[in-house]
N, C-alpha and C positions, 0 to 999 in steps of 0.2 A: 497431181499427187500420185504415185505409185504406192499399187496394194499392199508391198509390205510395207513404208511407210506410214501407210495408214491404220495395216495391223498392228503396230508397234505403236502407234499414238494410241488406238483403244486398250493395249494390253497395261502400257502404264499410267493412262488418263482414266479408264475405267469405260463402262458403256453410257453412264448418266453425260450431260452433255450443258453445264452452267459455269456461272462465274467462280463458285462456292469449291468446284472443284480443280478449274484453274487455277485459281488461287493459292490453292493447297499444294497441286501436286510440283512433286519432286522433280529434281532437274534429271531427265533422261540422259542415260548414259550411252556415250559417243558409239559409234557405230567402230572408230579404230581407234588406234593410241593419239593422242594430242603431237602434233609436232612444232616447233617453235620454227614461226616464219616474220622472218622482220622486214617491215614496209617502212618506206620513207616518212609515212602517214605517223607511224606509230600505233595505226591499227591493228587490234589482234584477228588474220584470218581464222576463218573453223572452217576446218574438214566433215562438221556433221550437220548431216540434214534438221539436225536437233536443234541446233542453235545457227539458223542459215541467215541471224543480219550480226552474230558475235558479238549480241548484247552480253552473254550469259546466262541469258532465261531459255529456258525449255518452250518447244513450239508446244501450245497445248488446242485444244478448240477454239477458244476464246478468241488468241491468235489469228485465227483464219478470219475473225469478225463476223460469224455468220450470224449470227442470232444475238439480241442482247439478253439480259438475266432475267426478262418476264417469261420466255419461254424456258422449260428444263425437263425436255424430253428426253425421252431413250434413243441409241444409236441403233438404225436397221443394219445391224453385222453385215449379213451377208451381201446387199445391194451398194453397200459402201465399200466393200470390198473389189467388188462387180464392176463398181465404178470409178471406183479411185478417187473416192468424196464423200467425207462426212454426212448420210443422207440421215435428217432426224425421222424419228417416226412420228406418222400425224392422228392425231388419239380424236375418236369419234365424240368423244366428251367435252371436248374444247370447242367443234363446232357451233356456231351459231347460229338458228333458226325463229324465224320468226313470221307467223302468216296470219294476216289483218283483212278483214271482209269488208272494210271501208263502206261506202255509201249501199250498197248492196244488200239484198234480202238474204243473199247464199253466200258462200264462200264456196265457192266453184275451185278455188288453188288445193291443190295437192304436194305435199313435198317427201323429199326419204333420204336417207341414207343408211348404210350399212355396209359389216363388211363380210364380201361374196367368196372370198376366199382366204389362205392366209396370206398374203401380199396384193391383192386385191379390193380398194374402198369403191364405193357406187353410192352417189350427190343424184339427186334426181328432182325437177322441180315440175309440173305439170299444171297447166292453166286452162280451165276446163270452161267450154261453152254451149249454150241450149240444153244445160242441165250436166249435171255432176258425171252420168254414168261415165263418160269416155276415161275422164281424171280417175274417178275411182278404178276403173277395171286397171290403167297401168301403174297404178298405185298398188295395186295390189300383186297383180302378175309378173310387170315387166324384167325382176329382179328374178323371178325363179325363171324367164325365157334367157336371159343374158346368160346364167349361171350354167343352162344348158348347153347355150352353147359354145361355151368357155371351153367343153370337152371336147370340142371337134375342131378348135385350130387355136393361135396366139394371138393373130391378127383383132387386134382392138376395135380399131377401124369398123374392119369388117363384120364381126359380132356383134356389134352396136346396130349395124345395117341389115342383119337378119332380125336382129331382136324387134329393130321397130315395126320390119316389114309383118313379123311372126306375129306380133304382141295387135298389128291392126286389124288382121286375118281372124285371130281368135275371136275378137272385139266382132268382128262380123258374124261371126256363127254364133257368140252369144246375144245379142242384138236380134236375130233373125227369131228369136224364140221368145221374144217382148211383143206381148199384147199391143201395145203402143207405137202407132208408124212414128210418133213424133221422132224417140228416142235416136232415129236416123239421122238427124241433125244433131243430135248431140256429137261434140268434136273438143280435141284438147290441142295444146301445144305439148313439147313435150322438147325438155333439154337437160340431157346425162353427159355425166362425169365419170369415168373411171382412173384411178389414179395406182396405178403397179409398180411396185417397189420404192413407194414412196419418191417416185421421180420423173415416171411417164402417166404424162397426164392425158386423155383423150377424150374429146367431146361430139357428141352428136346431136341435132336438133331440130327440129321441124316447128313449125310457127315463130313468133315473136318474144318466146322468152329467150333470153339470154346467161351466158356464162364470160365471164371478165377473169382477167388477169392482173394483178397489180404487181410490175416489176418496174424497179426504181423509182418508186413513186409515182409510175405512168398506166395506165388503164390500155392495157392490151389488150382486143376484143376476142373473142376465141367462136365468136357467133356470128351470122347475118343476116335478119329479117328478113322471113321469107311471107312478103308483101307486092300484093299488084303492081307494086309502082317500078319493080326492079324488070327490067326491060326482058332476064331470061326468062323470067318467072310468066309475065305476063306473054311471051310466046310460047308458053308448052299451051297456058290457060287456052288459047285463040285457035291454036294448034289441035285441039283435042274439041274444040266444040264449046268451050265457053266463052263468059264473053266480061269484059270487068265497066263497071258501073262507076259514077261519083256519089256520096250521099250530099246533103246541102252543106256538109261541114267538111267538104271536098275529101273525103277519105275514100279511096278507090277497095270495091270489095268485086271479088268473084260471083258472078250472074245475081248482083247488086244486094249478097247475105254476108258472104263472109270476107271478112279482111286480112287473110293468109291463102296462100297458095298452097300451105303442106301445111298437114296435121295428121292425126291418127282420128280415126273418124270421120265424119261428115259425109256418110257413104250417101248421100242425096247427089256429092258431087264429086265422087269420084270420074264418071263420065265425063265432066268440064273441065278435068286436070288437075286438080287436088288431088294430089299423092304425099303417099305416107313415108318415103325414102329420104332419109335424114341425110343432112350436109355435115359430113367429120371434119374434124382437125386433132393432128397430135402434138405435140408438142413435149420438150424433156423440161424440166425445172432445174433453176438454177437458186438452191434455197438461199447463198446469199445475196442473191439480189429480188426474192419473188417473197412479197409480203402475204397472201390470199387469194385464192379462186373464192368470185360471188358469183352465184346464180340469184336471178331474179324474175320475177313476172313484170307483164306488161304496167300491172298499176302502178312499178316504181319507176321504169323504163322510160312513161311517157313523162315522167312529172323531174327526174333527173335523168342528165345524161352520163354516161362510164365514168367521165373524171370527176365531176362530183361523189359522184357514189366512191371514187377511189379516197378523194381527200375526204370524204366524210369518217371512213371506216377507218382511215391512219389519224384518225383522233382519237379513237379509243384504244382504251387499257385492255380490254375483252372483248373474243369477236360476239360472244354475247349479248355485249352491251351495244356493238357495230349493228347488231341485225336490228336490235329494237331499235339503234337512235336513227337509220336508217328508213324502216318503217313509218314512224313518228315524224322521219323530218319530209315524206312523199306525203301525210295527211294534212301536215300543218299547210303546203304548198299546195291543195286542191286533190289531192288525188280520192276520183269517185270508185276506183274499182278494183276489185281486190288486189291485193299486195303480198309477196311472197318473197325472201331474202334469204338465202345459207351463206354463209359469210366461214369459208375451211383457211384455216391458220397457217402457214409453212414458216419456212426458216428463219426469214427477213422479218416474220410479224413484231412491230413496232421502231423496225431499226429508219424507217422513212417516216416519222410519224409528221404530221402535217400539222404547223403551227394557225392557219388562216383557211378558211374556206369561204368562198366566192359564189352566190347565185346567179343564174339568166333568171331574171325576169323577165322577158322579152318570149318566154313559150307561151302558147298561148295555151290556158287553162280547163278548153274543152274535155269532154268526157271521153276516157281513153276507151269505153266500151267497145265492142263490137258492134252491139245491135243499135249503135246509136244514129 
């Protein structure tokens, strides 16, 4: 779709973006004068992009079929413009979040969102182990280290990978002033979203939580567990001086404590190759066909896998109601350890909605712990 075209469908469509106002609006007048062109067909051609199948109706949003009428957001002007595409805007309010301490004494999970600039959202989910502090410290920081250095390039990517390396740094010099050697072992996972201009979406991640995609009703991963078992992972570990272990419920952990290769934290073994340099991906959205980005922790992770989690949440009406029924359906199936869900809306949210969803029972039901 070309810019002025799509200036001219917001000038007489309005910036609101629903059926209410498809429906209404007026038929857009032609770009030239009508000329009478006769086909064999008896069909009437048009010369305007207005009416491009010469039914007679005006193209409006609707039109394009990006959204159905449960969403009725605003249009992002200028990024639609930018791009030559209807980009809606995605409201922090519509988010849905949801974090359950399951069998658990603590609730170790951390989660955020907000917005870090004006075209700039930040989804952040944090799953904390050997005690809270690591979760908490980038629950709290890591949003003002991103925003810094937002000012010194564009590069998404890149900024995500200062932040985390910055945000683990800090983590050490505040750590270094706790009474407590324990607190050394305390370590998080850590998986950020930034999404600019409501259409570049980019993720960064260390440990075992995850971030999904759901475009056409398919669960695209936009993460990859960084676990012993992955053959690069486990040669920086061997490489560097550590060494990976089995526990009796065969879960391979680093010098036989922890069961991630990266995290923020866990400066007991940084030495053994635990490092804190997050694995990115970017990605552009395409909002008629991209329903929601979920982020999750491991207590939903082990207990469903992405397409369930995809067919579960294109059953609801509300990603609200997605994150609780989500939550709710990882406790009813065993899950011992905390649970964490942000379930962010875009363009397609409910136009794939899923009539049947399907379980494995065939996972097997152990304790998705770490220290297990």
């Amino acid at each position: 779709m070309s810019a002025a075209l799509l200036a001219r469908l917001i000038a007489h469509g309005g910036s609101r973006v629903c059926h209410r106002v498809a429906r209404k609006s007026a038929r857009a007048p032609p770009e030239e004068p009508w000329r009478s062109v006769h086909s064999p067909s008896g069909a009437r051609h048009s010369n305007s992009r207005f009416d491009p199948d010469s039914s007679g109706r005006p193209t409006t949003w609707d039109s394009f079929g990006i959204w159905d009428n449960r969403i009725d957001e605003p249009i992002l002007l200028p990024p639609s413009i930018r791009y030559g595409k209807p980009i809606p805007k995605v409201s922090l309010s519509r988010v849905g979040c949801v974090s359950h301490i399951g069998q658990r004494k603590e609730n170790e999970d951390r989660y955020q969102l907000s917005q870090l600039t004006d075209n700039i959202l930040y989804f952040a989910v944090y799953d904390g182990h050997g005690g809270a502090e690591a979760a908490d410290f980038c629950h709290k920081y890591m949003e003002g280290h991103i925003k810094d250095l937002l000012t010194e390039g564009e590069n998404l990517e890149l900024v995500l990978t200062k932040a985390f390396l910055s945000v683990d740094k800090a983590l050490a010099r505040h750590l270094h002033f706790v009474a407590d050697a324990s607190v050394l072992s305390s370590g998080t996972t850590a998986t950020v979203a930034l999404l600019r201009d409501g259409i570049e979406l980019v993720v960064a991640s260390v440990g075992d939580s995850r971030a999904m995609l759901c475009r056409k009703n398919k669960a695209l991963k936009l993460t990859v567990d960084h676990t012993p078992e992955r053959k690069d992972e486990k040669e920086r570990i061997r490489n560097s001086g550590g060494f990976v272990s089995w526990n009796s419920l065969g879960q391979p952990h680093v010098n036989g404590r922890l069961a991630m290769t990266r995290s923020i934290g866990d400066f007991d073994l940084k030495n053994a190759g635990v490092i804190a340099e997050p694995e990115t991906r970017r990605i552009s959205l395409h909002h008629v066909h991209d329903s929601f980005l979920a982020l999750t922790t491991d207590g939903i992770n082990f207990i469903m896998n992405s397409q369930e989690i995809c067919d579960v949440i294109n059953q609801c009406n509300d990603p609200r109601e997605a994150a609780q029924r989500i939550s709710e359906q990882a406790l009813q199936y065993g899950a011992e350890d905390n649970s964490t869900v942000l379930v962010v809306p875009f363009g397609a949210w409910g136009k794939h909605k899923s009539s049947d969803v399907s379980f494995s029972f065939s996972r097997s039901f152990v304790s998705s712990g770490r220290w297990a």
